[in-house]
SEBAZA-266258 format. One record per residue: residue in one letter; x, y, z of N, C-alpha, C, O in turn. Coordinates in steps of 0.1 Angstrom, whole numbers, plus 2048, in hexadecimal, padded with zeros to 3 digits. Each point is the difference from the previous one (the first is absolute). Last residue first. Example, Ala and Ser with C-alpha at 12.3 -4.5 7.8 and 13.67 -1.06 7.14 Angstrom:
s8807EA84780980B8007F880B80880580B801
a7FE7BC7FE7F780C80080980C80080A800807
***
This chain:
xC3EA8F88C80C8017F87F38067F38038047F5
x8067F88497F58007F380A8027F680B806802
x8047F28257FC7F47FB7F58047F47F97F97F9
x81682A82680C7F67F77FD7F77F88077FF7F5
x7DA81382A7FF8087F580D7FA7FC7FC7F87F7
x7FC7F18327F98007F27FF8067F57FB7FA7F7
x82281482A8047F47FD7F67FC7F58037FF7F4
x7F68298238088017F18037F37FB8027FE7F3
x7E18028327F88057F480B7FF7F57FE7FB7F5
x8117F78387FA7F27F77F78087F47FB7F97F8
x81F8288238097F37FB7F87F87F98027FE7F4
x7E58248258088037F58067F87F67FE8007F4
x7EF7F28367F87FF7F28058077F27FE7FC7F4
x8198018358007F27F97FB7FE7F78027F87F7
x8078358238097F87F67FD7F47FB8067FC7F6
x7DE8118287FB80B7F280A7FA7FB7FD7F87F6
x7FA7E182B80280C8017FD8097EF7FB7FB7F6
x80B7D98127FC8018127FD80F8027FD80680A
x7FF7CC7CF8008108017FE8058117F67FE807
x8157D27D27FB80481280680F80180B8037FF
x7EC7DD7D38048088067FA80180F7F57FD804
x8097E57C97FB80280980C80680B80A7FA800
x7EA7EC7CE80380B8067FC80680F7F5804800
x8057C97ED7FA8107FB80C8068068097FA806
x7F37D98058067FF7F57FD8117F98048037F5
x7F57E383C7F98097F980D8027F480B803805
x7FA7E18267FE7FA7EE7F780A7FC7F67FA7FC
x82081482C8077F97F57FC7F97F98087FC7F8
x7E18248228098067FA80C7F87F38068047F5
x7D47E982C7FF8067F380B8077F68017FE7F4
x8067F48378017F57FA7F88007EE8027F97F6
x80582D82980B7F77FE7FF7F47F68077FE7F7
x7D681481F80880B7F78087F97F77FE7FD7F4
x7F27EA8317F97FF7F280580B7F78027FD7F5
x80D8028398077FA7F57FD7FC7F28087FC7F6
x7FC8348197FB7F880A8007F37F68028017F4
x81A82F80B7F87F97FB7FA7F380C8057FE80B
x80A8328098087F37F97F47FA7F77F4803803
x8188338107F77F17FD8047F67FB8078017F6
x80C82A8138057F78087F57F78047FF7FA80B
x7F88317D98097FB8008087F680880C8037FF
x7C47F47F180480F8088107F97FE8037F57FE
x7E37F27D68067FF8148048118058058097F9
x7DD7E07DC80680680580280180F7F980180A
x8077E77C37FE7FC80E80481280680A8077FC
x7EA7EA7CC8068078097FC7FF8117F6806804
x80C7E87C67F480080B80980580980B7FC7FD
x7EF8167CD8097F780D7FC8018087F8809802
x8078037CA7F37FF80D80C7F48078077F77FD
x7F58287D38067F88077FD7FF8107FA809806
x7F28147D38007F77FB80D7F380A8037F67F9
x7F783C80D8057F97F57FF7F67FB8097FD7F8
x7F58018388008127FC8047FB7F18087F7800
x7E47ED8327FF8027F180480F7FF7FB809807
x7FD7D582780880D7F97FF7FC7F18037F57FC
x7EA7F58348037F87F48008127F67F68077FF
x80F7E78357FC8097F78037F87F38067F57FE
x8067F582F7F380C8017FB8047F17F47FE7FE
x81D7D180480480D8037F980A7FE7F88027F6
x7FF7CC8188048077F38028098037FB80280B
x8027DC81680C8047FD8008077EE8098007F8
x7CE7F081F8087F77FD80F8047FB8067FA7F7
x7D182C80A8027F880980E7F37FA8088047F8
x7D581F7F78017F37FF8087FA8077FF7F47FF
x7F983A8067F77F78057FE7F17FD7F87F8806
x8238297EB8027FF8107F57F88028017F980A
x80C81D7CC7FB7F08018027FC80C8047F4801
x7F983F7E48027FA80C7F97F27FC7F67FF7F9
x81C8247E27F07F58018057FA8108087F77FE
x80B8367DE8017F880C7F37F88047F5805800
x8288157D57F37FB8038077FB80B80C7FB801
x81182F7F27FE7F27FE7F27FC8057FA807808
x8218227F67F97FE7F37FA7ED8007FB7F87F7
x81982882B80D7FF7F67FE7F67F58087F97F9
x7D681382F80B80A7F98058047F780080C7FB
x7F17C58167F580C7F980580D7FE8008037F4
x81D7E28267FD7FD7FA7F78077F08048047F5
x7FE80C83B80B8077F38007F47F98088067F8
x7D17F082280580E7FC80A8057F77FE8077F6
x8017CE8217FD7FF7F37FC8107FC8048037F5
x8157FC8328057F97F37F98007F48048047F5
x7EC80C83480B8088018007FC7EA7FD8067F5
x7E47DC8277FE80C7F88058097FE7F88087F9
x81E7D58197FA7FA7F77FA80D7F78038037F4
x8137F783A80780C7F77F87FF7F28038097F8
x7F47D78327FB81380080C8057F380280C801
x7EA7C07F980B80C8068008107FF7FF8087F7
x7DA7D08088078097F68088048097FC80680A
x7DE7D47FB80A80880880A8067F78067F77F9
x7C67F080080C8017FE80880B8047FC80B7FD
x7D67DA81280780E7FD80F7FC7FB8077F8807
x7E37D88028028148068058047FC80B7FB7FD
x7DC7D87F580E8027FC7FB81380C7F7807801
x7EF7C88067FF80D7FB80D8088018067FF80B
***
């Protein structure tokens, strides 16, 4: 039997301004296997997004997700980050 999934205290800081600044947020904390906390959509573009406090490290399934995940994908530690990965995806819209 899988437990509770553990969220980094800044998680509901984040996906907050997330949502904010117009974006869908779906938590996937509970799947567990190094997929990443959030899964973000604004316009039709959607990125999975890890989030670490600032002086969290990834762990190794992270990691090891991190490198054959062929998507788009970001680690947010803070309001600057989400700032950064919203405009980043709004770029990519054409």
């Amino acid at each position: 039997m899988r437990r509770a999934a553990k969220i980094d205290s800044n998680q509901p800081e984040l996906v907050e301004a997330f949502r904010t600044l117009g974006c869908s947020v779906l938590s996937l904390a509970t799947v567990g296997k190094g997929v990443p906390d959030l899964l973000v959509a604004t316009q039709g573009i959607t990125w999975l997004v890890e989030v670490k406090i600032p002086k969290g490290k990834e762990n190794a399934k992270q990691l090891e997700f991190a490198e054959t995940w062929q998507g788009c994908r970001a680690v947010v530690r803070d309001l600057a980050g989400v700032e950064t990965v919203v405009k980043t995806m709004r770029l990519t819209i054409k």
